[in-house]
Kinemage of the C-alpha trace (Angstrom):
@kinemage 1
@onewidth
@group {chain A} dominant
@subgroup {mainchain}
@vectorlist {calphas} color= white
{ca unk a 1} P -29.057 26.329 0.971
{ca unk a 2} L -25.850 24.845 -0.498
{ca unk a 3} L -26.771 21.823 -2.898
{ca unk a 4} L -24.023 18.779 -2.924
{ca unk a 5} L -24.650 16.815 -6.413
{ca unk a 6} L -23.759 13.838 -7.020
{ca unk a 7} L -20.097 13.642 -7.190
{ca unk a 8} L -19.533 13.133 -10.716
{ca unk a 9} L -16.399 12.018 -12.900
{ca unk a 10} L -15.536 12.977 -15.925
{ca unk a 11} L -13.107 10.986 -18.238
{ca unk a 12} L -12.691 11.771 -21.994
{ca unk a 13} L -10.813 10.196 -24.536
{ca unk a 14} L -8.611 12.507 -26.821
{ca unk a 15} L -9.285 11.898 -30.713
{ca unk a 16} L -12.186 9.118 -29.793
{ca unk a 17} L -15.657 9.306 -28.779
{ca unk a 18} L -15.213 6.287 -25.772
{ca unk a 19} L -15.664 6.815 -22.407
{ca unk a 20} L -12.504 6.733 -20.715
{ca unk a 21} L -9.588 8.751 -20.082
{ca unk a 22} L -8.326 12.070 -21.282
{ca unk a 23} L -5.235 10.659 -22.956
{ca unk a 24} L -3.092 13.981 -24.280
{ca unk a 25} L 0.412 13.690 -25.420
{ca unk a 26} L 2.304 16.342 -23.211
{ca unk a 27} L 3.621 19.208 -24.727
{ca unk a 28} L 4.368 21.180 -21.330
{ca unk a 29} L 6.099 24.637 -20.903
{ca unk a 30} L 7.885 24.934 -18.117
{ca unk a 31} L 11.696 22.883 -18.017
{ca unk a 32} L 11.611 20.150 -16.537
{ca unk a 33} L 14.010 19.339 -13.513
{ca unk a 34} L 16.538 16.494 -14.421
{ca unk a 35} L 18.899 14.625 -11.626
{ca unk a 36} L 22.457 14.017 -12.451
{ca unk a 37} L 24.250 10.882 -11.517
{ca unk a 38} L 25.643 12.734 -8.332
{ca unk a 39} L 22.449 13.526 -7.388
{ca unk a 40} L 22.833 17.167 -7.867
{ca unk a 41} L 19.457 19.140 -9.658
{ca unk a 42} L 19.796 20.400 -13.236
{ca unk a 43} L 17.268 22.549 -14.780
{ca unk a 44} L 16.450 23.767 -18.491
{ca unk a 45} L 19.147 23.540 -21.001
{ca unk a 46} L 21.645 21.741 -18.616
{ca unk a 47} L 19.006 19.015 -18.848
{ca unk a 48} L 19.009 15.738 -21.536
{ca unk a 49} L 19.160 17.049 -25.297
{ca unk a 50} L 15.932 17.874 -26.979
{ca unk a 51} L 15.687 14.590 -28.451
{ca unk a 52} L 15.495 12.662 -25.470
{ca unk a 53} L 12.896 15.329 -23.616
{ca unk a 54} L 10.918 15.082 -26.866
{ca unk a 55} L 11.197 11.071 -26.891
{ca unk a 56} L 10.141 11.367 -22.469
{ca unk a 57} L 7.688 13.570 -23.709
{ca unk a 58} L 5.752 11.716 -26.050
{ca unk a 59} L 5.270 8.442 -23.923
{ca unk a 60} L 3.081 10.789 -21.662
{ca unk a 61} L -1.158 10.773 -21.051
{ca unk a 62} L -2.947 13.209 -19.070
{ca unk a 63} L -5.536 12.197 -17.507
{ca unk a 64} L -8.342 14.476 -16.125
{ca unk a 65} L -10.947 13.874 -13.490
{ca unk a 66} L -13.387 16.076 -12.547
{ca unk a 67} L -14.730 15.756 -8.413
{ca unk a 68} L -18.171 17.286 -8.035
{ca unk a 69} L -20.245 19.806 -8.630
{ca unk a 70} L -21.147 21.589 -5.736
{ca unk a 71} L -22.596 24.731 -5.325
{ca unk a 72} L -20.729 27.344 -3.047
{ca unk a 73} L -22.929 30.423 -2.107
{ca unk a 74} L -21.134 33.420 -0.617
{ca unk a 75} L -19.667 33.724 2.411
{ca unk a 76} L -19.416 29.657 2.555
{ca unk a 77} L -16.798 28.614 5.110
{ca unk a 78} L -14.599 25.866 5.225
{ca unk a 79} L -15.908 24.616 8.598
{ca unk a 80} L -18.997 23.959 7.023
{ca unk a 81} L -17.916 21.981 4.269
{ca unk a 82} L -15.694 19.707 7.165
{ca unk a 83} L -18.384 17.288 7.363
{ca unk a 84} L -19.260 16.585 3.562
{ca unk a 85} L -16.450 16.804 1.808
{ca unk a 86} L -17.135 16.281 -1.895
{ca unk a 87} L -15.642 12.582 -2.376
{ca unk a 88} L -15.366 10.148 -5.649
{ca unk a 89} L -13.211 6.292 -5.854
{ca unk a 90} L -12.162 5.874 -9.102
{ca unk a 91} L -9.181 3.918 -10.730
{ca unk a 92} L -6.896 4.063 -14.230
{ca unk a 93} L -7.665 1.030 -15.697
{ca unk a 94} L -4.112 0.800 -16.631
{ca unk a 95} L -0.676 -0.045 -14.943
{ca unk a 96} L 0.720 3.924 -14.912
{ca unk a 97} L 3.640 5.889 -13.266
{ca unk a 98} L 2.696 9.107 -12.798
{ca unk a 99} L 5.006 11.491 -13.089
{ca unk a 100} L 2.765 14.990 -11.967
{ca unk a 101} L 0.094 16.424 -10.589
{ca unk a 102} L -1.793 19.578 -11.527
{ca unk a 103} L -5.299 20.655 -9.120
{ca unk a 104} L -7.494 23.031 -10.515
{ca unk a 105} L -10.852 24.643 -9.358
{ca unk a 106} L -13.367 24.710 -12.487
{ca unk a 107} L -16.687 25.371 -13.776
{ca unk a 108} L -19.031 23.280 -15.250
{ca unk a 109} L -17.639 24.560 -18.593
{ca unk a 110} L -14.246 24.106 -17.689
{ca unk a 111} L -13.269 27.778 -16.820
{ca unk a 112} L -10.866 28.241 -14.521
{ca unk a 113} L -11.790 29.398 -10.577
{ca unk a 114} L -10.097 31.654 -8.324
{ca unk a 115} L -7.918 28.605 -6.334
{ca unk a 116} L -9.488 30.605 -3.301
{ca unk a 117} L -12.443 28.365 -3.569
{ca unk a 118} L -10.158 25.664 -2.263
{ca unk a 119} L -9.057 25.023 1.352
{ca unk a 120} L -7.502 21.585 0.982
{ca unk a 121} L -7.649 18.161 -0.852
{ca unk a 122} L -6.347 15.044 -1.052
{ca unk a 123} L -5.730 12.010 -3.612
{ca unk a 124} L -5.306 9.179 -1.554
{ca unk a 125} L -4.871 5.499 -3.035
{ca unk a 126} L -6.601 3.165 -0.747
{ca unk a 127} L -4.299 -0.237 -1.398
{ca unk a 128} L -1.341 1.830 0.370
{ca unk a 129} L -0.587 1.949 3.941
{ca unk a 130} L 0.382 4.951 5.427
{ca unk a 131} L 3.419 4.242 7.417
{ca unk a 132} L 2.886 7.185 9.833
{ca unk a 133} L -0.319 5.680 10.207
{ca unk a 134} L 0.292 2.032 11.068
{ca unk a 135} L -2.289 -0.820 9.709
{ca unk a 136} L -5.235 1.611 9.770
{ca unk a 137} L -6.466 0.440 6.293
{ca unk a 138} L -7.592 4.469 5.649
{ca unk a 139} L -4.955 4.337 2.832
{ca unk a 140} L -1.777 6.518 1.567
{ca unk a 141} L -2.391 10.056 0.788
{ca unk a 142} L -0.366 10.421 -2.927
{ca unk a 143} L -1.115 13.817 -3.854
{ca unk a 144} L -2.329 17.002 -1.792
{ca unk a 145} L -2.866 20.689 -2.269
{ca unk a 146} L -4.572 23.658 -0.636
{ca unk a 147} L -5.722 27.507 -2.050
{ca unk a 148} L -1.760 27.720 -4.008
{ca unk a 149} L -2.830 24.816 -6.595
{ca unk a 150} L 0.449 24.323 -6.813
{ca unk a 151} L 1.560 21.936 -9.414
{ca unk a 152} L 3.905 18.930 -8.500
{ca unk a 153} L 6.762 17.149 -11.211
{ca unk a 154} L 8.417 14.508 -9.867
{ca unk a 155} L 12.383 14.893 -10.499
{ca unk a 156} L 13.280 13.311 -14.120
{ca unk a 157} L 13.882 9.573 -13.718
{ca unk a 158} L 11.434 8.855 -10.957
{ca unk a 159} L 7.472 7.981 -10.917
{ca unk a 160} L 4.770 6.949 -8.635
{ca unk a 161} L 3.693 3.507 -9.618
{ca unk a 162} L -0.770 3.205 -9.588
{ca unk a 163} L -1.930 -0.273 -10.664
{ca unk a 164} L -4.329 -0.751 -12.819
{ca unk a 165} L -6.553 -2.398 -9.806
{ca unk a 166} L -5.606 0.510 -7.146
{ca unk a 167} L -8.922 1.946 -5.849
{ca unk a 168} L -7.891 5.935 -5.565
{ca unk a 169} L -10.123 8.453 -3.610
{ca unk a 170} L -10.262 12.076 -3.887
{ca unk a 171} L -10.921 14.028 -1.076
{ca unk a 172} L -11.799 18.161 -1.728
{ca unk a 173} L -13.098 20.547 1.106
{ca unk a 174} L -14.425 23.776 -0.733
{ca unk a 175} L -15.548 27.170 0.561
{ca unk a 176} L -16.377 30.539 -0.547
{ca unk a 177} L -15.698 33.196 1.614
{ca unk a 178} L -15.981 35.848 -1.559
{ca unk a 179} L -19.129 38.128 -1.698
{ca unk a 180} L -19.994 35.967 -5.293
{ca unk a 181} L -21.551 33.166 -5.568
{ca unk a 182} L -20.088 29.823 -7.708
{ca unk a 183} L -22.745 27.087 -8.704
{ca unk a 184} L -21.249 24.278 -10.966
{ca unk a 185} L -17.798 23.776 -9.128
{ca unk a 186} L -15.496 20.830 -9.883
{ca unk a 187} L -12.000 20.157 -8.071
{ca unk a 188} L -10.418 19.352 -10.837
{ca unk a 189} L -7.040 16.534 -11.093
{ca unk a 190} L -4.728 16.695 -13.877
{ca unk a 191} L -2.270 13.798 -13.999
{ca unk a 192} L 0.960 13.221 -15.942
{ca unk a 193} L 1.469 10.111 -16.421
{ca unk a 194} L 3.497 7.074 -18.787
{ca unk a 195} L 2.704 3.213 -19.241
{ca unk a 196} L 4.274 0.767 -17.102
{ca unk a 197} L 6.175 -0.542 -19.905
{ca unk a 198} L 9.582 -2.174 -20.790
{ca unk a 199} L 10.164 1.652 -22.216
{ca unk a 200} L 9.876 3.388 -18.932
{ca unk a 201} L 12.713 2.363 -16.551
{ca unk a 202} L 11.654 4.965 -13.622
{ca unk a 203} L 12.781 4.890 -9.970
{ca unk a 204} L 9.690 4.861 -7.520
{ca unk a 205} L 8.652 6.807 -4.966
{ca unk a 206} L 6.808 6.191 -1.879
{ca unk a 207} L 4.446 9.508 -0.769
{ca unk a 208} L 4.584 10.262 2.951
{ca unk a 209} L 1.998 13.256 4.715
{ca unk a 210} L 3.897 14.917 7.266
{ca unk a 211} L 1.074 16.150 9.097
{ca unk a 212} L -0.393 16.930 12.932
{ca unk a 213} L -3.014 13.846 12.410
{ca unk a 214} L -1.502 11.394 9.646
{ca unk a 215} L -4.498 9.139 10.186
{ca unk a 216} L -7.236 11.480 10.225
{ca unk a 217} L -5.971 14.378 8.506
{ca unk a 218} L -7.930 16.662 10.528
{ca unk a 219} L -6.655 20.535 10.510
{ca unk a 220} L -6.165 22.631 13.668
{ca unk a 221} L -7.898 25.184 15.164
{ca unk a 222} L -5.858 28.557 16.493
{ca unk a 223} L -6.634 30.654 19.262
{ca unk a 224} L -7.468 34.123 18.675
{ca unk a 225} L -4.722 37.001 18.752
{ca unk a 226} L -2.074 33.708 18.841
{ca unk a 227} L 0.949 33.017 16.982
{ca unk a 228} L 1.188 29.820 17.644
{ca unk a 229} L 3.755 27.004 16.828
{ca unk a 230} L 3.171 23.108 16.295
{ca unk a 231} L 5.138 20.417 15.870
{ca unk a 232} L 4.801 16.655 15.794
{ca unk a 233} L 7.472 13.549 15.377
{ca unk a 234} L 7.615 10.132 13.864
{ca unk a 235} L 9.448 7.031 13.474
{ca unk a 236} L 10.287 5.929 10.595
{ca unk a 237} L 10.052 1.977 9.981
{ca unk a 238} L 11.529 1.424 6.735
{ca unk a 239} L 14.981 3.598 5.492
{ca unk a 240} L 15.192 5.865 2.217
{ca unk a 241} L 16.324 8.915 0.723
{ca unk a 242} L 13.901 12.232 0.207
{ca unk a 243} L 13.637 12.711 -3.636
{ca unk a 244} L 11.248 15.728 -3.405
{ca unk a 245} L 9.162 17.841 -0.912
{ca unk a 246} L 5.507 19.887 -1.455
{ca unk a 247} L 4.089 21.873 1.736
{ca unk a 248} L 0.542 22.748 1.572
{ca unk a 249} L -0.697 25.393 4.182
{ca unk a 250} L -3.950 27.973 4.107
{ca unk a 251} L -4.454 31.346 4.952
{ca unk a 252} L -2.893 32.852 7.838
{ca unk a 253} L -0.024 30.410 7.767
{ca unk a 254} L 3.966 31.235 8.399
{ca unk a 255} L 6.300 28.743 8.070
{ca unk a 256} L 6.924 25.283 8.095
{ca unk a 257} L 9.669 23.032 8.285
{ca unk a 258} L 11.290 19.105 8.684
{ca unk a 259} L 13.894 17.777 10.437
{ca unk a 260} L 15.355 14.352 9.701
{ca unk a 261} L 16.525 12.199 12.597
{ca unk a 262} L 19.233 13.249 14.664
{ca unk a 263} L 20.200 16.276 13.046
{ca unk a 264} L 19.104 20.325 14.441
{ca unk a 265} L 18.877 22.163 11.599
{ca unk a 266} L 15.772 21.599 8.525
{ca unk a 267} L 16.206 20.230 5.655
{ca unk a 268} L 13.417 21.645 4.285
{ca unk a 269} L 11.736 25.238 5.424
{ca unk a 270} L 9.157 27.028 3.648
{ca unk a 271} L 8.210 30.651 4.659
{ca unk a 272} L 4.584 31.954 3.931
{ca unk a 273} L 3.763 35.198 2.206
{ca unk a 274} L 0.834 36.978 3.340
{ca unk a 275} L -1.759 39.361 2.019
{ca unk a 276} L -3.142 42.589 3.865
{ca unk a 277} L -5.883 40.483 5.054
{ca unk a 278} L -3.740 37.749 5.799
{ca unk a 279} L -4.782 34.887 2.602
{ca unk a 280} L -1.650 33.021 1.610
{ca unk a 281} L 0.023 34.657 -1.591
{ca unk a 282} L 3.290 32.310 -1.697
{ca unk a 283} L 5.311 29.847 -0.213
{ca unk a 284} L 9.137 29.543 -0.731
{ca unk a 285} L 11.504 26.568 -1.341
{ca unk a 286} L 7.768 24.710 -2.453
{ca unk a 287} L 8.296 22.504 -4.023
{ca unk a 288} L 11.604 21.778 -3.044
{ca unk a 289} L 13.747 18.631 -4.832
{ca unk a 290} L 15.996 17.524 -2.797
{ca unk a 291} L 18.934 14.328 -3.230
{ca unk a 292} L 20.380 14.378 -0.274
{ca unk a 293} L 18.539 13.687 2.698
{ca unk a 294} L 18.316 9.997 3.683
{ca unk a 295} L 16.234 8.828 6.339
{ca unk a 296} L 17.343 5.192 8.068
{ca unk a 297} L 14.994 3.167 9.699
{ca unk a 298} L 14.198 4.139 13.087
{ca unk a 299} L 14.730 7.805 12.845
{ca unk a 300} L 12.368 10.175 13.556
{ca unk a 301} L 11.469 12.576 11.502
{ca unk a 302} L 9.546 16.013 12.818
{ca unk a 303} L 7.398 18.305 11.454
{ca unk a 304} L 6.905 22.050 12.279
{ca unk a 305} L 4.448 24.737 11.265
{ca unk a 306} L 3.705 27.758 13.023
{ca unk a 307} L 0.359 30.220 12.280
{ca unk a 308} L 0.110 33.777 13.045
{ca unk a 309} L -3.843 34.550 14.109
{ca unk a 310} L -3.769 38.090 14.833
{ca unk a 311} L -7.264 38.445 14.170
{ca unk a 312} L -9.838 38.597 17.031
{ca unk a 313} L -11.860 35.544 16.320
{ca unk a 314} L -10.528 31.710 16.311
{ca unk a 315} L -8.820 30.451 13.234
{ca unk a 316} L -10.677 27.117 12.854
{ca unk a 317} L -9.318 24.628 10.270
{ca unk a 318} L -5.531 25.997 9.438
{ca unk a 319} L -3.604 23.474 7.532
{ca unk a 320} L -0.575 22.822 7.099
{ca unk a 321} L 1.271 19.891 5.999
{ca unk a 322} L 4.447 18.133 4.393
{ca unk a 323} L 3.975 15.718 1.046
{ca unk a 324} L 7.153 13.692 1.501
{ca unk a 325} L 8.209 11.765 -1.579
{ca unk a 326} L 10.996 9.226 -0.715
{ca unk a 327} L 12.532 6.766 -2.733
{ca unk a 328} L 12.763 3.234 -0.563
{ca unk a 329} L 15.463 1.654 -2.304
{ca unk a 330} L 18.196 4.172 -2.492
């Protein structure tokens, strides 16, 4: 019998006993990506000096909620978690741009899961409207990631503004189709983030979810022995200019791609890598920063994914999906 706790969220404050936030001065690894002036991508030591990444660096919190626990006996499939998906509102308490996002599956002592355990989630913020969506009132989806955990870094320069006041939801279907069994598990949300200051002059971005149901977010189901192709189009009602893209797609996925108004060719095409038993291992070109699409209002804007099912049952529940993140005012 799977038990579903009380979602529960965790906040702690670094160097003080208060309730609150995980507040961490970031000291990251990898190089971060910087934009030139032309709009072209630098990366590493063709970025800003050390001093100024050190001087970015230190104006930076991470904050760390924890969305659960729930226990996950084996052999627990996603289809059963469709229905109660584990869900917690929250807020920052604080006027913040955040600048990345990092999705974890955890224990209850913090140790790191296999990202397996994962099928999809979501951080929506409920005071946006999602302009694929029209004035459904479901809110924006900000943030989204599947069994990869992939990390997202906005582009140097740029941030998503959260008010203080913005109610957020996060949104995680689990599943365990392992022979083990996993009590205790949290989704867990890292975000990078920096006060909405005088000191942090960032451009903002707007998220979009390029998906087959924008309003719902409801996966697909695949015929068995199919490969099968999907695609779906908007219009766009505002214009801007695609600062980054982040596909998230589940097992037995093989590509997906988007193509901005008139044009033939994609902008943006991700291939999937497949295991033996076909789980997703990798997807290329994800995430992919990119300057130099702009969208105008009224173009349309499509969406592709295609799944290869060669198994003999139905694939129920494939994802796939595009996190847009446009800038409105360039």
């Amino acid at each position: 019998m799977m038990t579903n706790l009380v979602n529960k969220f965790r906040l702690v404050m670094l160097g003080a006993a208060a309730a609150g936030f995980l507040l961490q001065a970031c000291n990251g690894t990898k190089a971060p990506v910087f934009v030139s002036p032309d709009g072209s991508v630098m990366v590493g030591i063709n970025g800003p000096d050390v001093d100024e990444r050190l001087a970015e660096e230190a104006w930076q919190k991470r904050l760390i909620f924890h969305v659960g626990p729930i226990d996950l006996p084996a052999g627990t499939a996603a289809e059963e978690m469709e229905d109660a998906p584990l869900i917690m509102r929250f807020n920052t308490g604080e006027d913040l741009w955040v600048t990345a996002f990092e999705p974890r599956v955890v224990s209850a002592s913090g140790a790191g899961l296999p990202g397996e355990l994962l099928s999809r989630a979501m951080l929506i913020n409920l005071h946006e409207e999602n302009e694929l969506c029209g004035q459904s009132g479901s809110g924006n989806a900000a943030f989204v990631a599947t069994s990869m955990l992939t990390d997202v870094e906005l582009p140097q320069g740029y941030g998503y503004p959260v008010l203080a006041t913005d109610p957020l939801e996060a949104r995680a279907v689990l599943m365990n189709r392992t022979g083990q069994g996993h009590s205790g598990v949290y989704f867990e949300i890292t975000l990078k983030a920096r006060p909405m200051n005088e000191f942090a002059n960032l451009k903002d971005v707007k998220p979009m979810l390029v998906e087959f149901d924008p309003c719902g977010h409801a996966a697909v189901d695949i015929e068995p022995g199919a490969f099968s192709e999907r695609s779906a189009s908007y219009r766009l009602s505002k214009g801007s200019r695609v600062i980054m893209v982040n596909g998230a797609m589940g097992d037995r996925g093989a590509s997906m791609e988007l193509v901005a108004g008139s044009e033939i060719a994609p902008f943006w095409r991700s291939e999937a890598t497949l295991d033996e038993g076909q789980g997703l291992v990798a997807l290329s070109d994800n995430p992919f920063v990119d300057m130099r699409t702009t969208l105008a209002e009224g173009d349309e804007i499509k969406f592709s994914a295609a799944f290869d099912n060669s198994s003999g049952g139905w694939l129920r529940g494939a994802t796939a999906a595009a996190m847009m993140y446009v800038n409105p005012a360039e």
